[in-house]
C-alpha positions in Angstrom: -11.5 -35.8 -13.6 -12.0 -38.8 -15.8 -11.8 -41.1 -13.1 -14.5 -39.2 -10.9 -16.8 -39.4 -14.5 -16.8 -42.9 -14.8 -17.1 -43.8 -11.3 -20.6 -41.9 -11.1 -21.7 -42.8 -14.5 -24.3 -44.9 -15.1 -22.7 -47.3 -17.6 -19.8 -47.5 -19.9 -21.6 -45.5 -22.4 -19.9 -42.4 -23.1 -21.1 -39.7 -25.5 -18.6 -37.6 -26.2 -19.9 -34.5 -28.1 -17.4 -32.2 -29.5 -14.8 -34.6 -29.7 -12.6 -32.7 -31.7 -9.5 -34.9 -32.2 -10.3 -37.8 -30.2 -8.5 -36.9 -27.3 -11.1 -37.2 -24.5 -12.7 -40.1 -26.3 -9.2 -41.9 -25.8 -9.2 -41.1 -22.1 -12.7 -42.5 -21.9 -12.0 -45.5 -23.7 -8.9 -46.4 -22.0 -11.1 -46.5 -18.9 -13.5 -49.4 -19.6 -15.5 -47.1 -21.4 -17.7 -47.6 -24.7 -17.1 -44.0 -26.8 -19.5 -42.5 -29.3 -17.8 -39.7 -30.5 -19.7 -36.4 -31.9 -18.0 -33.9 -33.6 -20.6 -31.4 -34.9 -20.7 -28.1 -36.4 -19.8 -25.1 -34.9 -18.9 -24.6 -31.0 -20.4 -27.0 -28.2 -19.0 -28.1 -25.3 -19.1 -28.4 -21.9 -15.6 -28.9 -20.8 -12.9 -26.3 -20.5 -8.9 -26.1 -20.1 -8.5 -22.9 -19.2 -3.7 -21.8 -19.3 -2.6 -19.7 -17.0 0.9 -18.5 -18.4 3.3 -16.4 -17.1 2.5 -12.8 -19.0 6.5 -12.7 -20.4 6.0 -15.9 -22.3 2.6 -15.3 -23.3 3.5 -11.8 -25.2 6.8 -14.0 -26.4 4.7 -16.5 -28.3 1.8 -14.1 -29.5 4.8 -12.0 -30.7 5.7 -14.9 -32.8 2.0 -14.7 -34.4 1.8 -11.5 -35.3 5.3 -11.8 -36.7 4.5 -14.2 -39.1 1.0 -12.6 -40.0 -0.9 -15.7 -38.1 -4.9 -15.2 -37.5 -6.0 -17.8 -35.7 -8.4 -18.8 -32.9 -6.6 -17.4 -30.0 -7.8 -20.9 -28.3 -4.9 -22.7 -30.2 -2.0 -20.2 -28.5 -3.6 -22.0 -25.5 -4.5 -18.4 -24.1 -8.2 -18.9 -23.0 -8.8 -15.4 -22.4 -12.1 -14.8 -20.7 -13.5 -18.7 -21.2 -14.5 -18.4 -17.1 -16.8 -16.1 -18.0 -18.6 -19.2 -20.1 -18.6 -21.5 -17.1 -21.8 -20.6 -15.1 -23.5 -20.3 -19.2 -23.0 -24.1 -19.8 -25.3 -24.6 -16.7 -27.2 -21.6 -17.2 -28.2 -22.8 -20.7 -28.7 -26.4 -19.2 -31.3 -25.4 -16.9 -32.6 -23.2 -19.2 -34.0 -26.1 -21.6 -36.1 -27.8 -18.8 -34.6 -31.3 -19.8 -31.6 -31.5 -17.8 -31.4 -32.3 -13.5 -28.6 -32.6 -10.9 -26.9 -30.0 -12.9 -23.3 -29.9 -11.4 -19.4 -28.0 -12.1 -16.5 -29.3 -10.9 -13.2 -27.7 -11.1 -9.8 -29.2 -11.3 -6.5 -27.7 -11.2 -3.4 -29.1 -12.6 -0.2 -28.3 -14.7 2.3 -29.4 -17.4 5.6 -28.8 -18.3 6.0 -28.6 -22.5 9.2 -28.9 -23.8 10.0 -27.4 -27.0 8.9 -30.9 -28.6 5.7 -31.2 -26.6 4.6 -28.3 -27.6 5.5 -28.6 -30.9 3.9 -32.0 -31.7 0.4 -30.7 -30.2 0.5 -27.5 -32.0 -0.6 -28.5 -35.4 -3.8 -30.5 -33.9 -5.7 -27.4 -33.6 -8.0 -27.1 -36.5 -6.6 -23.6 -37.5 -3.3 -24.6 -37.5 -4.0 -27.7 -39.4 -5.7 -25.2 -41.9 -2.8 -23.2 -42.4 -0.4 -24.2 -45.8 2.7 -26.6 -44.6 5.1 -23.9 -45.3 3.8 -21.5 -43.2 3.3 -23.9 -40.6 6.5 -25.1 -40.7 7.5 -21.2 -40.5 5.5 -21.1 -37.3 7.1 -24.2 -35.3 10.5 -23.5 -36.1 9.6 -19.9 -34.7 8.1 -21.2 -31.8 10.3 -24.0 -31.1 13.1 -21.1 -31.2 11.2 -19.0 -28.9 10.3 -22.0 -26.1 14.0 -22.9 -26.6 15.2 -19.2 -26.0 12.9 -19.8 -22.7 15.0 -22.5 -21.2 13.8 -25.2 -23.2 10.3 -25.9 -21.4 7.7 -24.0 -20.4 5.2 -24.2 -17.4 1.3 -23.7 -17.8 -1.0 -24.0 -15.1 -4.5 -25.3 -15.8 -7.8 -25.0 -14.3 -10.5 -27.4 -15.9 -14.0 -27.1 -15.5 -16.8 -29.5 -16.1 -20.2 -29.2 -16.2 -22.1 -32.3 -16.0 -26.2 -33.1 -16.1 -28.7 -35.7 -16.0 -31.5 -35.9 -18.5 -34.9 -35.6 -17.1 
């Protein structure tokens, strides 16, 4: 996806808005890019991972949440539930300001395998769990580094990204 981003952009410049932790920026960068990253307030975006996981696991590790008394964005379990409904909004919403052409969505599938330590050392990126006091995050990765272990050691998730992508008129 990156790839087929810079070789149809228009330069090196790369706004990245909603940058969150840096990640995409990284990607960007890493690829000739020059990054401005954006990370306002509240939710914008026009970029989605979207897990698939097999249903035992996923009750397994939201299990482990409610266990421990855990509210958190359910976006950070990496569950996604109903975010391709929000797909055909992005451009919806783009065409609906009158200042955007060649309005375009591209999907991508892909998938990674997390060991227990994978998951572990992305887990406390998220905001909300960054939020949360260190004991009761440590409470939650040993839990969930039990659980994943419990599972075999890894676990599998499927991903389907979308991108939405315009040009400013």
């Amino acid at each position: 996806m990156i790839d087929d981003l810079v070789d149809s952009a228009q330069g090196p410049d790369v706004l990245d808005v909603g940058c969150g932790t840096g990640i995409s920026s990284r990607l960007f960068r890493d690829h000739g890019c020059r990054v401005l990253g954006l990370r306002p307030r509240g939710r914008i975006g026009l970029f989605w991972n979207v897990a698939v996981h097999d249903p035992a696991v996923l009750q397994t590790l939201e299990a482990q949440y409610r266990a421990l008394d855990i509210r958190i964005d359910e976006h950070s379990i990496l569950l996604r539930r109903g975010a391709a409904d929000r797909f055909p909004l992005a451009a919806e919403g783009l065409r609906a300001t009158g200042q955007f052409s060649a309005i375009e969505q591209r999907e991508y599938q892909w998938a990674k395998r997390y060991t227990a330590q994978t998951w572990l050392d992305q887990l406390p990126t998220h905001s909300d769990h960054a939020a949360l006091p260190a004991e009761q995050l440590d409470e939650l990765v040993q839990a969930i580094d039990q659980v994943i272990v419990e599972l075999g050691g890894s676990v599998d998730v499927a991903y389907r990204t979308v991108l939405v992508t315009a040009s400013r008129t």
